[in-house]
Every structure is written in structure tokens, then in C-alpha cells.
N, C-alpha and C positions, 0 to 999 in steps of 0.2 A: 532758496539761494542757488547762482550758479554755476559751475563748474568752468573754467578755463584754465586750460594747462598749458598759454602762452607764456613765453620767456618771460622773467622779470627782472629789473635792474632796481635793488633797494641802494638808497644812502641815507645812511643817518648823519652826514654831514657830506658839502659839496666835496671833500676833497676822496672820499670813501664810498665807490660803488661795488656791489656786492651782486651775485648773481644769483638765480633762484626761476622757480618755477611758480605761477599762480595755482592755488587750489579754490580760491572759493570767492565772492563777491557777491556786493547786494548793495540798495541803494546807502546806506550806512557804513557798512566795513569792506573787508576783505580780507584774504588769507594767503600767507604765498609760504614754499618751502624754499630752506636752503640748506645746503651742508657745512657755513660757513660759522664757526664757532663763537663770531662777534653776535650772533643773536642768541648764545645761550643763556644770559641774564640780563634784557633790557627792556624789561617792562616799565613804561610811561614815558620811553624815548617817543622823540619824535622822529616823521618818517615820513620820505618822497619816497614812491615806488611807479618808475616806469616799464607801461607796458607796449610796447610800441606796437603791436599785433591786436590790441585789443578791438574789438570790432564796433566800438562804440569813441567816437574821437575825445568826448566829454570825460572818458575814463580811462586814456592813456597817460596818465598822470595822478598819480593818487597821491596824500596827502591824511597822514592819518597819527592817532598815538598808540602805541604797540599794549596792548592791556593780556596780551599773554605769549608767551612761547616755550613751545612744547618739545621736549626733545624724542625724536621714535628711532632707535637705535642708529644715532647719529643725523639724523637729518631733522633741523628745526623746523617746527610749523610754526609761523608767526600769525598772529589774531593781531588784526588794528581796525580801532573803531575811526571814520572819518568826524570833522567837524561837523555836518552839516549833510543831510542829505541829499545823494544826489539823483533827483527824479530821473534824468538822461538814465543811468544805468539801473536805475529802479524800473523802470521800463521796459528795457534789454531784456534782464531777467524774468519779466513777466510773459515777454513774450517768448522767450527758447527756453527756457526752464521750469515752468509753474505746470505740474501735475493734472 
């Protein structure tokens, strides 16, 4: 999995964007943090997350259902699995991140 800690913009609905930071991605999911308290109980929301930095253009825009969030002394990690995966940044990852 790979690590990015570009900006993120989550809404769980168009009128509600929310700010945060990426932790984690892979051609399946992704992970982002926020300190914002509407994600401390929304497991199997759905969820747009842009990343406008992301260095892959197929993955500035994610699309996923929230299957967990974690709270670490106030700041939420949110887990969401995508639809569908997406080889573009299954790739990415292979290549800047794979051990």
C-alpha cells in the first residue's frame, strides 16, 4: 500500500466538504485523516474524496464506502473500500511503493 499525505477533500453529500489529509491507497481502497467529527460514526456511507495533488490523474477522485473509522486522540482515520478496482493506481503503487 501507498503512502500520500496530499490534501484531501471528503463529501458525503454535494453540499458538505470536509478536509483531511490522505494516509494510505491501493488499487481497492484508500485511507484519509480528518479532525472533523462528522466521521466519527459513518460506516457504509458513501463517499467522493478529492485529491487534487495526486500524482496519478485516474485517482484524483475517489469514490468509495467508508467500512471503518477510527478515532486517534481526535483525529479520524477513515478506511474505504472502492467499487472496483482501479489498476491506474494499482500500478502507481507498484511502482513508488512495493518493497
Amino acid at each position: 500500500d501507498g503512502v500520500d499525505t496530499s490534501n484531501a477533500f471528503a463529501e458525503l453529500n454535494p453540499d458538505d466538504v470536509y478536509e483531511g489529509t490522505m494516509v494510505n491507497i491501493s488499487a481497492n481502497g484508500f485511507a484519509f485523516q480528518t479532525r472533523e467529527t462528522e466521521f466519527a460514526d459513518c460506516k457504509g456511507e458513501n463517499i467522493i474524496v478529492k485529491v487534487p495533488d495526486f500524482p496519478v490523474e485516474q485517482g484524483r477522485v475517489l469514490e468509495g464506502t467508508i467500512i471503518r473509522s477510527t478515532d486517534n486522540a481526535g483525529t479520524h482515520i477513515v478506511g474505504c473500500r472502492m467499487p472496483e478496482d482501479r489498476i491506474e493506481i494499482g500500478n502507481y503503487v507498484s511502482r513508488n511503493y512495493s518493497e
